[in-house]
C-alpha positions in Angstrom: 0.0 0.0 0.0 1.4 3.2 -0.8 1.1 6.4 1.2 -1.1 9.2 0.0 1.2 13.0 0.3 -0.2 15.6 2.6 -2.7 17.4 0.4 -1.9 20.9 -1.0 -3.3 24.0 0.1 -4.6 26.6 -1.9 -2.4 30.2 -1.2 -4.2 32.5 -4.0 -7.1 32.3 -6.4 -5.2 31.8 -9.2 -4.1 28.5 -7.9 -7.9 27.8 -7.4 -8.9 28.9 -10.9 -6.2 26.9 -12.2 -7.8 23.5 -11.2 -9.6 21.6 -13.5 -13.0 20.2 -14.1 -13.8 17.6 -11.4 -11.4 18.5 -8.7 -12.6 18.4 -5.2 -11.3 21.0 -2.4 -12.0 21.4 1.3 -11.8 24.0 3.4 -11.1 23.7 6.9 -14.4 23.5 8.9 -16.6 23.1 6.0 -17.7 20.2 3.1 -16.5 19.5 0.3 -16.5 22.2 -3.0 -16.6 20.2 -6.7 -15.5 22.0 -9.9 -18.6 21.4 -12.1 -20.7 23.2 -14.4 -24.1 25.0 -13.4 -26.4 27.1 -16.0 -23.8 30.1 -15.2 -21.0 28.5 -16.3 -18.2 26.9 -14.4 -18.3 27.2 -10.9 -17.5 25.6 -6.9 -20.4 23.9 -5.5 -21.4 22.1 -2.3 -24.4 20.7 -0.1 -26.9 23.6 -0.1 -25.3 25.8 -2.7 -25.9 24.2 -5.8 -25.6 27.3 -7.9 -22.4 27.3 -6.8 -19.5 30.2 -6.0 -16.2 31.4 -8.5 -13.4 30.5 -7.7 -12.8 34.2 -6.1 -15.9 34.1 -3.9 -14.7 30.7 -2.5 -11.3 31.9 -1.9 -12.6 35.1 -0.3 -14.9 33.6 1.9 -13.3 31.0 3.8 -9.6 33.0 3.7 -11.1 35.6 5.4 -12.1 33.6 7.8 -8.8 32.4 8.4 -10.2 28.8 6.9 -7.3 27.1 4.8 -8.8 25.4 1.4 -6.9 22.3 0.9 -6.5 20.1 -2.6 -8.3 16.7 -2.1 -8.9 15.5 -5.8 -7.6 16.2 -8.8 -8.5 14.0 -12.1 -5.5 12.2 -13.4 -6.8 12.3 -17.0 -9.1 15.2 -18.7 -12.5 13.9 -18.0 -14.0 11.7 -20.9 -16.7 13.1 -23.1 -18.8 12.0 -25.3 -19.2 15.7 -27.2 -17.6 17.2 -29.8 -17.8 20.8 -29.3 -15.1 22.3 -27.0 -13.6 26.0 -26.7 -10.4 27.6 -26.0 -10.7 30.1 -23.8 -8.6 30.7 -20.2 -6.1 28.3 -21.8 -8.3 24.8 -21.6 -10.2 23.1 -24.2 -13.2 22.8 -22.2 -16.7 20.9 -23.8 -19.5 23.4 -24.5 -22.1 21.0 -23.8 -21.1 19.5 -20.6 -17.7 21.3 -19.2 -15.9 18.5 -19.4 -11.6 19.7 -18.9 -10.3 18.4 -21.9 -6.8 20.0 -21.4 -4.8 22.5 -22.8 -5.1 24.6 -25.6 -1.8 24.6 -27.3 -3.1 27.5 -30.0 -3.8 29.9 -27.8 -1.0 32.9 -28.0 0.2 34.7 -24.7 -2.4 37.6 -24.6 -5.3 34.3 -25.5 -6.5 35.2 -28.5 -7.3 32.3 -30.8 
């Protein structure tokens, strides 16, 4: 049996925005937060907010409160999906249909235009 590392914590919201689809964080005295996709796009949700929070409201909220947000899951592989209709923005090839992280996009220039 091997053993699992200490799990990372998150120091700023880019760190937390950088995460893909699917990963799972926690926050220290609070449940779970899951990457998924909601009608308003990609956002953080939990038990009893399933419109969920950005990535920036998360971080705010709990840092504030002095609350560390640790790293508990993160996919190994881009999520599989079915689709075939992804875009390119914020760096990822992401699935329009269903969010899916489908992992960089290697045509984006520095500034991210396409």
């Amino acid at each position: 049996q091997g053993v699992r590392p200490p799990a990372s914590e998150i120091t700023d919201q880019d760190e937390l925005r950088a995460l893909p689809y699917g990963s799972i964080v926690l926050p220290k005295h609070a449940s779970p937060w899951m990457l998924t996709t909601v009608p308003a796009g990609f956002r953080w949700v939990a038990e009893g907010i399933p419109d969920g929070w950005t990535a920036d409201r998360l971080f705010n909220h709990f840092t504030v409160m002095g609350c560390p947000i640790s790293v508990i899951h993160v996919p190994a592989e881009a999520a599989d999906c079915p689709h075939d209709s992804r875009s390119g923005a914020d760096g990822r090839w992401r699935c329009d249909q269903c969010g899916a992280d489908c992992g960089p996009n290697t045509y984006l220039t520095e500034d991210g235009a396409e």
